[in-house]
Structure formats: structure tokens, C-alpha cells
N, C-alpha and C positions, 0 to 999 in steps of 0.2 A: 560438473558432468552428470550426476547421480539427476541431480534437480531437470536439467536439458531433457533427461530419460523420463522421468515421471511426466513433467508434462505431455511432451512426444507420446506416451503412453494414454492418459489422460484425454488426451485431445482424437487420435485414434479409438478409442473404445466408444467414444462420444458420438464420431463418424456411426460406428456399426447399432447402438442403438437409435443415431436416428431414421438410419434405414430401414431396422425393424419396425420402427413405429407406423411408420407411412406405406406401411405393408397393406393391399387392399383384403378385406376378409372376403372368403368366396360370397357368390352374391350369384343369384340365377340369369340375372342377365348381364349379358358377355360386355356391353358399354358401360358400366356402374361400378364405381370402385367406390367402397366403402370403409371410411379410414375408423376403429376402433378407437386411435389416440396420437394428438399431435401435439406439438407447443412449437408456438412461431412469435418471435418479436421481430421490429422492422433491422435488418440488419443480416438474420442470421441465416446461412446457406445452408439449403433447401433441396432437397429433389420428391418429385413425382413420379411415378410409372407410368408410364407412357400409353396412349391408345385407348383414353376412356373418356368419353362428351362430359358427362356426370360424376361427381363425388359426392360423397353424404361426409361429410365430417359430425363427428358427435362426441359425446365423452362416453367413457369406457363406462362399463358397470362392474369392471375388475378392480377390486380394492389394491389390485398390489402395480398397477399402470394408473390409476388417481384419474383424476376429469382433465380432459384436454382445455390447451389454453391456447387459444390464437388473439393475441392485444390487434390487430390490423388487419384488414385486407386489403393489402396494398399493390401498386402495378407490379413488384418483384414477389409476390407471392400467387399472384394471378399467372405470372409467365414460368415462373419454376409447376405449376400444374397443367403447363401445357395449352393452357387458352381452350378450356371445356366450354361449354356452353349452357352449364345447368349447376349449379353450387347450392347442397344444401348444408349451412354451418350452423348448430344450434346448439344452446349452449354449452361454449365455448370462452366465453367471458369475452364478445369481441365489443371493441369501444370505438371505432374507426373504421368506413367503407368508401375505398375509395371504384366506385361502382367502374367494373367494363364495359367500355363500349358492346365489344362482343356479343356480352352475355345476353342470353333467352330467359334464363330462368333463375331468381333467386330468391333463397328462403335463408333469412338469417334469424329467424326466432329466438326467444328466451335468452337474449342476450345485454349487452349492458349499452348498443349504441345508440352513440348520443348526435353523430353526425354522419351523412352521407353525402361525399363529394362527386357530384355532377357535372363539373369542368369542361369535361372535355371536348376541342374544338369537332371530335366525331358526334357523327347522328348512333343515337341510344340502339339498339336493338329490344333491350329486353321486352319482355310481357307479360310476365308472372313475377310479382315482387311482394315478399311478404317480410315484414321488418314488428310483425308482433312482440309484446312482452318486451320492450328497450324503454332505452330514456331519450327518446328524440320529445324535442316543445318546439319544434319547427318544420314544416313541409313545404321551403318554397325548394328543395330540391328535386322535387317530382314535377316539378312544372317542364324541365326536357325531355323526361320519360314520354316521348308522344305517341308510340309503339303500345303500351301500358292495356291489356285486360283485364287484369288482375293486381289491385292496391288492399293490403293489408297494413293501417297502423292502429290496429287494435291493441289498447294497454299500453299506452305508454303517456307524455305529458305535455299534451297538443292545447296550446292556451288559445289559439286564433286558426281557422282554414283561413289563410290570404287569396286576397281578391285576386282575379285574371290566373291564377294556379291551375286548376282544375278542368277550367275550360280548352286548354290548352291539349286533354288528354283525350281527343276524338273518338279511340275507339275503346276507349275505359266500357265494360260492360257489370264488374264486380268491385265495389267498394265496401271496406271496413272501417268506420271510424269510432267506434265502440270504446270506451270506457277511458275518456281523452276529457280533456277540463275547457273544449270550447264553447262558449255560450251562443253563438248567430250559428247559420247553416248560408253562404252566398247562394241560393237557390239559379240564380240564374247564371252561376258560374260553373253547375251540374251537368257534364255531358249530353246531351241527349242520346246518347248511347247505352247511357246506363240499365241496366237490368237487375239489380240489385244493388238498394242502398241500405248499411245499417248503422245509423246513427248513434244508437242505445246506451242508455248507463254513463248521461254526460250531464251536462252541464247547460242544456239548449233552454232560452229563456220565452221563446218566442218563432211562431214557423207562420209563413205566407204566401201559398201557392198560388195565389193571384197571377196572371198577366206570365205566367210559366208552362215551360213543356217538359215534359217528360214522358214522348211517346213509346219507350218500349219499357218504361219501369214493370217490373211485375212485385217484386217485394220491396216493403220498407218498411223499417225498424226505426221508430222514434221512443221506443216506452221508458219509463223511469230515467225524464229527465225534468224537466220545471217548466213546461209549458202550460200554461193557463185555458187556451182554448184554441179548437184545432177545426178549420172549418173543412167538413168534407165533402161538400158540395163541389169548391176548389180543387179539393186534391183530386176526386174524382175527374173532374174537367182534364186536369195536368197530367192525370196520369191513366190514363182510359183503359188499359191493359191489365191494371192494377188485379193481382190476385192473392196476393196477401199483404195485411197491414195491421200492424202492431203498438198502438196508440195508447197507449195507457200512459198516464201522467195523473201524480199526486195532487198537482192542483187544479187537477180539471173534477168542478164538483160532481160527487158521483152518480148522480139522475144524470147528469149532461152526457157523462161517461156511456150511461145506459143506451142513451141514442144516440150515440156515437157508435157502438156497435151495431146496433138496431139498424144504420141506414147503408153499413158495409154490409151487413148481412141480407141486405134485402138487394144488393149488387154481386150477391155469393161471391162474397171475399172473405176470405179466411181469416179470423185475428183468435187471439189469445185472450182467454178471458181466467186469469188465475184465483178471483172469489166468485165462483158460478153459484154458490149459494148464496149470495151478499145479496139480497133485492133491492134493484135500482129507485128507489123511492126516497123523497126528503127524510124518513124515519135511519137511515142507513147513511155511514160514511166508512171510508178506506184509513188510516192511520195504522203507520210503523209495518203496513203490509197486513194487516188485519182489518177483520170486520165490525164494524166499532158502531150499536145500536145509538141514535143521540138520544140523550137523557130528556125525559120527558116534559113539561110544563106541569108543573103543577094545577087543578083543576078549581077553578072557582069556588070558594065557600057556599054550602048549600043556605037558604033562604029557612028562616027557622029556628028554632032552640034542639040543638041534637044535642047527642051524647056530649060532647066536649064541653059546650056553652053550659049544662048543667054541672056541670063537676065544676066549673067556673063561680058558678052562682054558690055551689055549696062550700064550697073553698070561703069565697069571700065572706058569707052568709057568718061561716063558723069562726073567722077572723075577727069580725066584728064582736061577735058577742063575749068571743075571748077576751078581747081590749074593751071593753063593755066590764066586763068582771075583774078586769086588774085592778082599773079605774077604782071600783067601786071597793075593793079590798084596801087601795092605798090610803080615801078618803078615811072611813074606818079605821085607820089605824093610826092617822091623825088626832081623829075625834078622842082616841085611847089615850093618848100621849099627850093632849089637853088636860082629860080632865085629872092624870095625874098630876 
């Protein structure tokens, strides 16, 4: 009986902090509930406060409430919130999105996901989705997002963009794929909607804007990745709007690099130029991010007996007569030892 009470007890108190927890903290606009601290695994019942489009879920910065933990976002933890239409969950430790049709807006940052299911027989709504800092190696789940202005998979572990993906997302105007392990770019599987692309801090082996479009590009970010040569004559043609562009790559030699700027600049396009003191000339190279002069050739021997050839001569001169005099000391001391 004692044991029936404690639990009862136990499971009750349990109720009342998790009520506390999912308390919105005041916030100035009246639709925005902003949860301090939650923990949800698939299974456990759940309530929201009713009456708010947006939640911010975040971890506490209270030592004595610890970092919130949500393992899933799943369709029972989607409906215990009331079906908002804006969900920002950041870290959170979440490893699982099972994405709402519903939803306009999602920002699940600085978390651990590794998947995002796409299933479902309804058409997507959202249009802002940013899934930064995870462990996804896979995006053919954005190929139903066709709603989609806004893709963030910046920082996480993208080995391939798949082909027919991308093309798929008509009115995509902002992409992130930033600091991801894919080597190709499908160029002509790029929206033509696009308006910001940033590739940067990958793994790109090779780029080709031949026979492509890209009429409302204005920015693009390709630098510090392993492209060898980048023709801009192309991109200009592909990308006619173009107003910033960020091309730096370690093995594009760095005179080519020089005029590689030189012919955006002459387009007043804006780029980054991070060694503006490095002069673009064969004497000059970029290594480890530094300005690295190349070690000179050394210059033909002058024509003539100079300084060094004479030290030569008397070196030798004075060897000889050395060995010239030992000679002659050893014979000598033969002749002695005869004629004893």
C-alpha cells in the first residue's frame, strides 16, 4: 500500500513539473511562446499552451533546469503543440524529424539530425527550413519541399547533392551548402530561381557553367574548396545579375587568381580578396593561407676568376706544396735509415 502511495505520489509531481517546464516565458509578441526547458522522448504525454503559430524551444541557460532534450519530432509531439506553423528547436539534442506537412517555418539548428522524413501523402507547405550544424550525409529528402525559399544544410556531412533533387524546388531563391564533403555541384539541376548560392569550405573538385542559367543569381560563394580553374567569362554569361562572387581556391595558381579578380572587377562585382598585399605575379604564391615569396633561382656564375675561384686556386696551390714537402721529408728519412 505504502509503495501504490509513492508511486501515485511520484508520478503526480512529475505531472506538475512537467507543466512548469512548458511554461511560455513572457516574450513581446503576443503569438510566440518561448519554451526555457523541455524533455520529450517518442512515447511521453505531453501538453502545450494553447493559442500561439510559433514556439522557440531552446536549452535553458539555468544551471539548476540543465539543457532541454527533445530525441524526435514526431507527429505526437507536433499535435500535443497544437499544429503552430513556425517551430524554432535548437540545440536540443534532436536526432529525428518527422517534418509537417503544415509547417511554414523550421529552424532546427545545432542539433544531432541525422534524418528527415518526408513521407507524407500531403503537399509540403513549408518555406524557410534550416537544419545547420547536424549529422545529415543525405538530402534526397528536400526533393518534396517544392514550396522551399529558404535551404540551410550548412555544417553537417553531405557526401553527394543527388541528381533531379534540387531542380525540383522552383522557387528556392536562398541556398546554403557550406562546409559539407560533396565534390561535383549538378549545375543544371540549380533552380533558376536562385538568388543566393553558397557552396564554400567543401570539397568541390571542379565547376562548369557552360550551356547554364542562372538569371537572377546575384551572390555566389565557391572559395576554399579544390578547384583548379574557374572560367569567368561562363559564369558571367550564366549568371548576368551577378553581384558578388567569391572564388578563391588554393589551386587556382595565383597570377590566374589575379585575373580572376581583375575581370569581376572590371564587371563591379564584388569579391573577397583576403592577401591584398600578396602581389599577383609568378614571384608570389598562397600556401596554408599565407603569402609565400617562391625561392629564387640561383644566378649563373660570373664569367672570370673572382673572389671564390681565387681562394680555390690558393687552397689548391698550398695543398700541393704541402704534399710536395711531406714527400720530400719521407724520402729523407729513408735515405737516414739506409745509411744506418
Amino acid at each position: 500500500m505504502l509503495q501504490n502511495n509513492i508511486q501515485i505520489f511520484i508520478w503526480c509531481l512529475s505531472l506538475v513539473l512537467t507543466t512548469f517546464a512548458i511554461e511560455c516565458l513572457p516574450y513581446p509578441v503576443a503569438s510566440v511562446c518561448t519554451i526555457e526547458y523541455v524533455s520529450y522522448n517518442p512515447g511521453d504525454g505531453i501538453t502545450f499552451p494553447k493559442g500561439y503559430q510559433q514556439f522557440i524551444i531552446k536549452s535553458s541557460v539555468s544551471t539548476k533546469k540543465g539543457y532541454s532534450k527533445v530525441a524526435t519530432m514526431d507527429p505526437e509531439l507536433y499535435e500535443a503543440m497544437h499544429r503552430p506553423s513556425s517551430i524554432e528547436m535548437t540545440g536540443v539534442a534532436l536526432r529525428t524529424i518527422t517534418l509537417p506537412s503544415e509547417l511554414l517555418m523550421g529552424d532546427f539548428t545545432g542539433n544531432w539530425v541525422a534524418s528527415v522524413d518526408t513521407s507524407s501523402a500531403e503537399n509540403y507547405k513549408i518555406t524557410y527550413l534550416d537544419l545547420s550544424s547536424n549529422a545529415l550525409d543525405d538530402m534526397h529528402f528536400v526533393k518534396r519541399l517544392a514550396n522551399l525559399e529558404f535551404l540551410s544544410l550548412r555544417t553537417n556531412r553531405i557526401k553527394t547533392i543527388p541528381a533531379l533533387v534540387l531542380n525540383t524546388l522552383t522557387k528556392l531563391k536562398y541556398l546554403y551548402l557550406q562546409y559539407n564533403h560533396f565534390t561535383t555541384i549538378p549545375w543544371n539541376d540549380i533552380p533558376s530561381s536562385l538568388i543566393h548560392l553558397d557552396c564554400s569550405h567543401s570539397v568541390v573538385r571542379s565547376v562548369e557553367f557552360a550551356n547554364i542559367s542562372l538569371p537572377l543569381l546575384e551572390y555566389l560563394n565557391l572559395q576554399y574548396n579544390f578547384i583548379p580553374s574557374i572560367n569567368v567569362f561562363d559564369l558571367l554569361r550564366a549568371a548576368p545579375q551577378l553581384k558578388e562572387a567569391h572564388l578563391f581556391n588554393v589551386d587556382i595558381d595565383w597570377p590566374r587568381m589575379g585575373e580572376i579578380m581583375s575581370e569581376l572587377a572590371s564587371k563591379n562585382i564584388s569579391y573577397s580578396n583576403y592577401y591584398e598585399g600578396c602581389p599577383f605575379d609568378g614571384n608570389y604564391s598562397i600556401k596554408l593561407g599565407r603569402c609565400y615569396r617562391r625561392r629564387r633561382q640561383k644566378p649563373p656564375a660570373d664569367v672570370g676568376i673572382g673572389n671564390k675561384v681565387v681562394m680555390l686556386l690558393i687552397v689548391a696551390v698550398g695543398s700541393g706544396v704541402l704534399f710536395v714537402y711531406i714527400v720530400l721529408l719521407v724520402f729523407r728519412r729513408m735515405k737516414q735509415l739506409r745509411w744506418f
